[in-house]
N, C-alpha and C positions, 0 to 999 in steps of 0.2 A: 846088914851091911851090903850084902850082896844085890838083894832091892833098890838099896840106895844107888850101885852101881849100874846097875840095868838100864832104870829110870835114867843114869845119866848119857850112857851111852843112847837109848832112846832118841834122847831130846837131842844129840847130837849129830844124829843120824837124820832128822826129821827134812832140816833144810834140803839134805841133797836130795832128801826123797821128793820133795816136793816139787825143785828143781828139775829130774826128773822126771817128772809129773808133766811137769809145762813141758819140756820139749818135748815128750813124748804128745801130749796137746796137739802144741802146735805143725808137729811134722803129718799127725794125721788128717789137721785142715789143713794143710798145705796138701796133701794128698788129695784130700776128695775132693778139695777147687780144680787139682790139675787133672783127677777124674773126670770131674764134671767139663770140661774145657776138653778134653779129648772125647769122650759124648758128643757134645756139640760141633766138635769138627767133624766126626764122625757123621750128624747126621746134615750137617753141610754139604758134605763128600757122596752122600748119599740123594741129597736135594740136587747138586750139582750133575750127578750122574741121570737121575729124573729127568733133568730139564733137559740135558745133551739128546739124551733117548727120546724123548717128546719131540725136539726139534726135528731131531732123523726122519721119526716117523712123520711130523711134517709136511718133510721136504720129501721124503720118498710118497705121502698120497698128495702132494701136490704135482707129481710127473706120473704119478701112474693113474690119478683119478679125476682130482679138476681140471688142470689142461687138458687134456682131453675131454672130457665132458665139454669146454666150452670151445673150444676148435669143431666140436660135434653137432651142437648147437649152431656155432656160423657155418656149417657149411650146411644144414639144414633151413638155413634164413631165420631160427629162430634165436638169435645171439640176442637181442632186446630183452626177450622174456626167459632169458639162462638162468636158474636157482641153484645156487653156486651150492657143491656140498659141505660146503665148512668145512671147520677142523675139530681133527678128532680127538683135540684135548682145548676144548672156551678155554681156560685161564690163559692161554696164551693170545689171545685176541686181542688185548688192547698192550700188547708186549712190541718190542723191534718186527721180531719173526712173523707176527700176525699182519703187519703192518704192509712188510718188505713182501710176506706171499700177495696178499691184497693188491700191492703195485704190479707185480709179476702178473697177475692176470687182467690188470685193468691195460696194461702195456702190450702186453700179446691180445687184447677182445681190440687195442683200439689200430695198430697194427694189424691185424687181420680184418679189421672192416674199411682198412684205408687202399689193402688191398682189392679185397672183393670190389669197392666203390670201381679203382681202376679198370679190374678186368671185366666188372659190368659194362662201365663207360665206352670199352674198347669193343666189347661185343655188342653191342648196341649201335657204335657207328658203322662198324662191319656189316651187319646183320642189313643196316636199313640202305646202307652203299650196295649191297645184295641186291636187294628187296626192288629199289629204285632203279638198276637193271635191268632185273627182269621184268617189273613193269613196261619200261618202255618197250620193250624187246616183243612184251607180249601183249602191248596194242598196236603194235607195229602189223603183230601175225592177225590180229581178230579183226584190222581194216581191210588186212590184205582181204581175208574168208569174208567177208559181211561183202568186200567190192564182187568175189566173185559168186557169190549166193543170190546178188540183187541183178547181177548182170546176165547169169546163165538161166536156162530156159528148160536144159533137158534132165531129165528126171534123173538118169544115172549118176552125172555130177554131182545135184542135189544128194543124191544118195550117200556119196562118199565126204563131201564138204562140209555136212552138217556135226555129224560125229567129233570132225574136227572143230568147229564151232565149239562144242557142248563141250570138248575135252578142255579148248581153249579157257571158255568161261571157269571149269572147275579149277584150272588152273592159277589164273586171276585171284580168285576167292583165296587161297591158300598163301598165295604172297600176300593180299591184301591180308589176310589175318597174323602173317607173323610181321607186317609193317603196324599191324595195332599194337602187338607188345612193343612193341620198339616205343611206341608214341609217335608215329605217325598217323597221320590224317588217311579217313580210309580212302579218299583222294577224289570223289566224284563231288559235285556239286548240284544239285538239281532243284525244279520246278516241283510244287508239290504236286502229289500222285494218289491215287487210289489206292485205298488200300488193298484192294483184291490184287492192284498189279505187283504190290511191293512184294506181298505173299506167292504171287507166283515167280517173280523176279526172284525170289529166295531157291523156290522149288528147282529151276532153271539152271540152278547151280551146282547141282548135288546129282552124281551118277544114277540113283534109282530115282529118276524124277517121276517115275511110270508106275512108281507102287504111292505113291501120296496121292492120298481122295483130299480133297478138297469141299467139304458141305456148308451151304449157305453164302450170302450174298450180301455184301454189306456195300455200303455210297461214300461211307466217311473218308476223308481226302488226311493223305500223310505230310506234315509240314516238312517243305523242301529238306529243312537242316538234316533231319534225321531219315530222309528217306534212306539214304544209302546204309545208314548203321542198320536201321530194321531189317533190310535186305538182306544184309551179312548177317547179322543176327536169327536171322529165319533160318535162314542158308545152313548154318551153322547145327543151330537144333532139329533139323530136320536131315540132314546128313551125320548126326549122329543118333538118332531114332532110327535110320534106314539100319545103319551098320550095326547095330546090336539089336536088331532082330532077324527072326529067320528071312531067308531073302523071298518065301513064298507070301508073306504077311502083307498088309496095307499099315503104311502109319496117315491115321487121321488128321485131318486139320479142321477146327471151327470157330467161332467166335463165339463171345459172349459179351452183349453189351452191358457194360455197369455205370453206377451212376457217375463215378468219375473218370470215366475214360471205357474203353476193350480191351478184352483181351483175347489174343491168339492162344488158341490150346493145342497140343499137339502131342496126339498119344500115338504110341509103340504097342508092339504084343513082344517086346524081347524080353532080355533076363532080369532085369529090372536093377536096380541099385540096394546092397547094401545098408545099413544104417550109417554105417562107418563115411560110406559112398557118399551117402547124400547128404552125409555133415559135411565132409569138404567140397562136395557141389555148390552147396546151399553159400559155403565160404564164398569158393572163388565167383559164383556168380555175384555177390553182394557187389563187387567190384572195392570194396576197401582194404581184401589181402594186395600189396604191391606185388607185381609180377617181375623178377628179376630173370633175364635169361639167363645166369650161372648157374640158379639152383631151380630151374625147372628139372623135371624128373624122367628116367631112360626108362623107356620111349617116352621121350615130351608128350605131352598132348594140350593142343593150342585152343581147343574151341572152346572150354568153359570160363578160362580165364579170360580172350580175347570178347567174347562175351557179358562179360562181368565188366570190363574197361567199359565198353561202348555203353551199358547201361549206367554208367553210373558215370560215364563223361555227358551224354544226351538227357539223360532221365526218365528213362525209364527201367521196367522193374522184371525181371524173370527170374521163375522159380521153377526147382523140381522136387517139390516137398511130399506131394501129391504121386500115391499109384497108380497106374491106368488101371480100367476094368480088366484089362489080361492080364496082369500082373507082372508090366513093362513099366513103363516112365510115361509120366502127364506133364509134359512141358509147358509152361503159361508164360508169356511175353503180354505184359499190360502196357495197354501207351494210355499215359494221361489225357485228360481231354486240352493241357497247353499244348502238346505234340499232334493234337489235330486240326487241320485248315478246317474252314468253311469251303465248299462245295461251292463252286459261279452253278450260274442259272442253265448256263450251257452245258455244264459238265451232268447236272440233275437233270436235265431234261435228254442227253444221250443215252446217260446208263438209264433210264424208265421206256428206252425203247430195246433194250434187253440186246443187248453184242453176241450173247452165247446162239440164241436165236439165227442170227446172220451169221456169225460165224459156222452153227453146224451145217448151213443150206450150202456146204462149197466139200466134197469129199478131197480129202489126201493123195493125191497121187505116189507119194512116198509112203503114207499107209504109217504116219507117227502117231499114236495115242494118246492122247492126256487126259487124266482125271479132271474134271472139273467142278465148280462150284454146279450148286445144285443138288441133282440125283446123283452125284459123283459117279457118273457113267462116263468112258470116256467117249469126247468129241472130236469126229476127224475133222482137221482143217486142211486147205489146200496148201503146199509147197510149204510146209511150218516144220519145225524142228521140235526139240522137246519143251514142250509149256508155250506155245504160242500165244498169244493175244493179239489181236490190233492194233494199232498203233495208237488208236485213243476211242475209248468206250461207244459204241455205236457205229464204229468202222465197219464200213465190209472188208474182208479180208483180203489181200493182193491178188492177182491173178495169179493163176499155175506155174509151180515154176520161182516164182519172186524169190523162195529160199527165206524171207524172214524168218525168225522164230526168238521168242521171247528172251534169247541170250544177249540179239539187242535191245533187250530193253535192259542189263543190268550196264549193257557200254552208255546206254544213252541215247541209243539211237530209235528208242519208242515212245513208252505213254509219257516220261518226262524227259526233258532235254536237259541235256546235264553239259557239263566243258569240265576236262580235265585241270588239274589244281596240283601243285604240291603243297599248298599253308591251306588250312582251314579260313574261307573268310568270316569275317571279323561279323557282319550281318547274322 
């Protein structure tokens, strides 16, 4: 009986048990859904916090690393070729943040190159409003010196006038070269000329004109257009050959004919150029690095870039790839054979009666020396300055006293006749 009662209370009991059962069930899937769902907000909270921290950092190496890097860049001229540092979490690149830093630097590179543009612009017209004063100013002084060189007679004059001459002409050279970065016209115009005179027209410019030997003798004639560039261009390489070597030294000059054209070589015994040196030589001589005057460098230095324009505006090619035998600098200016005249009949038959010849039979009273072609001994001439020649190959040279000297031959006033210009003509 008591079985019988067990059993019923059992089966009695079983529904609630059951029941129970279920909410006991259900309350613990209702628990671990809202486990699961606070997990997940959890690691929301935590992706959220990621991405804020990502951003920050960002935005903190976009002010401490890329802006700067590219503000570094244009103010070194090379904002073109800037390789921007990224960021330092990719997943957010193709995000807002990646997007908006992107503009941030594309707004500030195009901003800072609209200024640079202006204050190039500005210094550029300055620079050549400069330039184009002291030009006049200082043909003004070298007609004055050339009127009273040809006019006086006595030696002491000469003595003291010519100096000034010579300082004049270095002078000249030095505006005309900072009117070449500018993109000005180096401003003479001439008749074609010889090439021995354009070489010493170069010489004639440059304070140690008395340490440059000059050896051998060449006929070929310089096409008007580029007499002047060569000239400055000589001028140039050979004034900086003097200054980086000891001032006891000779720097050489010689030719070398090749098949498609000469070249002018011109070695140093100085300290020679670096590897470093002569990659950015070899640059700016190419003439295809742009010369900006904002980001030229303190101390500027004007002659390889001014150098590099004029070769690569005329066409021709200088290099200093090459070391001299003393373990200085082997300068080569190659002029193509388009950049050389023909010789007239007249001009070949002057130079084959040999100018050095006539020239030494007349001694210096002023006692000036120049190296000359040849046995590179120097030749005195009479009443000459530094680098004299005659006014055209097979000239006797002036009488005593005249004061020429080959600084007019870079005004014009010798072996080619030239007329002052401000535009390049079109010829």
């Amino acid at each position: 009986m008591s079985t019988l009662i067990q059993d019923v209370a059992l089966l009695a009991a079983a529904p609630a048990a059951v029941s129970m059962g279920a909410a006991a069930l259900h309350y613990r899937r209702k628990a671990s859904a809202q486990l699961a769902r606070n997990r997940a907000l959890e690691v929301r909270a935590r992706d959220a916090e990621q991405r804020v921290a990502a951003r920050d950092e960002e935005a903190q190496r976009l002010c401490a690393v890329r802006l700067p890097a590219l503000v570094n860049a244009l103010d070194r001229g090379d904002g073109g070729s800037f390789i921007d540092a990224g960021l330092l979490h990719p997943q957010l690149a193709e995000t807002q943040t990646g997007a908006a830093h992107q503009a941030v630097l594309q707004q500030v590179s195009s901003l800072a190159w609209e200024a640079s543009e202006r204050a190039e612009g500005a210094s550029r017209a300055a620079v050549q409003a400069v330039v184009r004063s002291l030009q006049s100013l200082m043909n003004e002084q070298q007609i004055a010196v050339t009127a009273l060189l040809e006019s006086q007679h006595d030696e002491r004059t000469l003595q003291l006038a010519i100096p000034i001459d010579h300082s004049g002409s270095q002078l000249a050279r030095r505006a005309q070269v900072v009117g070449v970065l500018t993109g000005m016209w180096p401003g003479r115009q001439r008749d074609d000329a010889p090439l021995m005179d354009a070489v010493r027209g170069g010489v004639s410019r440059i304070r140690d004109y008395q340490r440059v030997r000059i050896t051998g003798e060449r006929t070929e004639q310089v096409a008007g257009r580029v007499v002047e560039p060569v000239v400055l261009a000589v001028a140039e390489l050979l004034d900086n050959a003097a200054r980086h070597s000891e001032p006891g030294t000779m720097v050489d000059v010689w030719y070398i004919e090749a098949h498609n054209g000469i070249s002018i070589v011109i070695e140093d015994a100085g300290i020679g150029l670096s590897p470093e040196e002569r990659e950015r030589a070899s640059r700016l001589l190419s003439g295809r690095t742009p010369v900006r005057l904002t980001e030229l460098r303190t101390p500027p230095r004007f002659g390889f870039q001014a150098i590099g324009l004029l070769a690569a505006r005329y066409g021709f090619h200088v290099s200093v790839e090459q070391q001299s035998v003393h373990g200085g600098v082997r300068a080569v200016l190659h002029l193509p054979r388009a950049l050389l005249a023909v010789p007239t009949a007249a001009q070949s038959v002057a130079s084959s009666t040999g100018e050095l010849a006539h020239a030494a039979a007349s001694p210096d009273p002023i006692g000036q020396a120049y190296p000359v072609a040849g046995d590179g001994l120097p030749v005195r001439r009479r009443g000459t300055g530094p680098g004299f020649q005659p006014s055209a190959p097979g000239a006797v040279p002036p009488a005593a006293g005249a004061g020429r000297s080959l600084a007019a031959f870079v005004r014009g006033t010798a072996s080619a006749r030239s007329k002052s210009s401000e535009q390049e003509p079109t010829a």
